[in-house]
C-alpha positions as CSV (number, residue, x, y, z in Angstrom):
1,X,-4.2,27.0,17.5
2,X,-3.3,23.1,17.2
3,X,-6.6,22.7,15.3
4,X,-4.6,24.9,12.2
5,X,-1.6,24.0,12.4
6,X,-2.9,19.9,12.9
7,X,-5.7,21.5,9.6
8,X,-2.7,22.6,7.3
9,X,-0.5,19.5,8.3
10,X,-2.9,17.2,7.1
11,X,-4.3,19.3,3.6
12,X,-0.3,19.7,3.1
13,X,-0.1,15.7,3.7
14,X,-2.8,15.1,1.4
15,X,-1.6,17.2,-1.4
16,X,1.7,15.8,-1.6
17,X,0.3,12.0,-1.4
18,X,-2.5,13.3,-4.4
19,X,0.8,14.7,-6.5
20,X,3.0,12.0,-6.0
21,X,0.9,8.0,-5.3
22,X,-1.9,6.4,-7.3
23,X,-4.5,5.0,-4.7
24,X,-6.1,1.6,-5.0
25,X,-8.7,0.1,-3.4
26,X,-8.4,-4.0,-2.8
27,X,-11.3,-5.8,-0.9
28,X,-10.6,-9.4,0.9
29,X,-13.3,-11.6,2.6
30,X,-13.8,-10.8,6.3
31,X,-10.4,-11.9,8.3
32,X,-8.1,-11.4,5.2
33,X,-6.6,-8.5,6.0
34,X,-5.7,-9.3,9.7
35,X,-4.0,-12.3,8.3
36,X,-1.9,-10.7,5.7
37,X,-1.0,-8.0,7.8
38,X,0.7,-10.9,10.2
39,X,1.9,-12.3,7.6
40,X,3.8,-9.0,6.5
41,X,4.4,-7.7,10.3
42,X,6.2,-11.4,10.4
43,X,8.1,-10.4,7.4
44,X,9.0,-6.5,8.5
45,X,7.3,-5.2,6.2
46,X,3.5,-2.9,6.3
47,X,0.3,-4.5,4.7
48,X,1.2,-1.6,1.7
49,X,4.5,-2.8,1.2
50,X,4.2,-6.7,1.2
51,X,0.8,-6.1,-1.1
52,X,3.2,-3.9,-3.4
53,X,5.8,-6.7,-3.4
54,X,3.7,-9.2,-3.8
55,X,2.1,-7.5,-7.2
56,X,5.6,-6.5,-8.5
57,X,7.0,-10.4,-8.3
58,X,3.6,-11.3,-10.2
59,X,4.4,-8.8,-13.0
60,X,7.9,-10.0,-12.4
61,X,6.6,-13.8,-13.2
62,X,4.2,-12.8,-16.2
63,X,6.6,-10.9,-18.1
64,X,9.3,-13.7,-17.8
65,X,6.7,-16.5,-18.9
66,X,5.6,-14.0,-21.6
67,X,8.6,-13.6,-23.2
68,X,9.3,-17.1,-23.4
C-alpha cells in the first residue's frame, strides 16, 4: 500500500516540477560541487539557489554594462 501511495506521490511530484521548472544540467571538475555546496550551506542557501543567484547577478552585470 505505501509502494502506491509513495508511486503517485512521486509521478504527482514529477508532473508539477515538468509543468512548472526548466531543468539544466551544469558539469564542474571533480571536487567542484562539494566546494560550492559549502560555499552556499555557509551562505544559507542550497547548491540550486546560490547557482540561481549567482547566474541572475551575472545577467544583472551584462545588461548594466550593455546598456552603457
Amino acid at each position: 500500500m505505501d509502494e502506491l501511495k509513495g508511486s503517485a506521490a512521486t509521478r504527482a511530484k514529477n508532473k508539477y516540477n515538468a509543468q512548472n521548472y526548466d531543468s539544466l544540467r551544469i558539469t564542474a571538475p571533480k571536487g567542484r560541487k562539494a566546494e560550492l555546496q559549502a560555499h552556499a550551506s555557509q551562505h544559507g542557501e542550497s547548491l540550486n539557489k546560490f547557482v540561481n543567484r549567482a547566474i541572475d547577478n551575472q545577467v544583472k552585470q551584462d545588461n548594466e554594462k550593455d546598456a552603457d
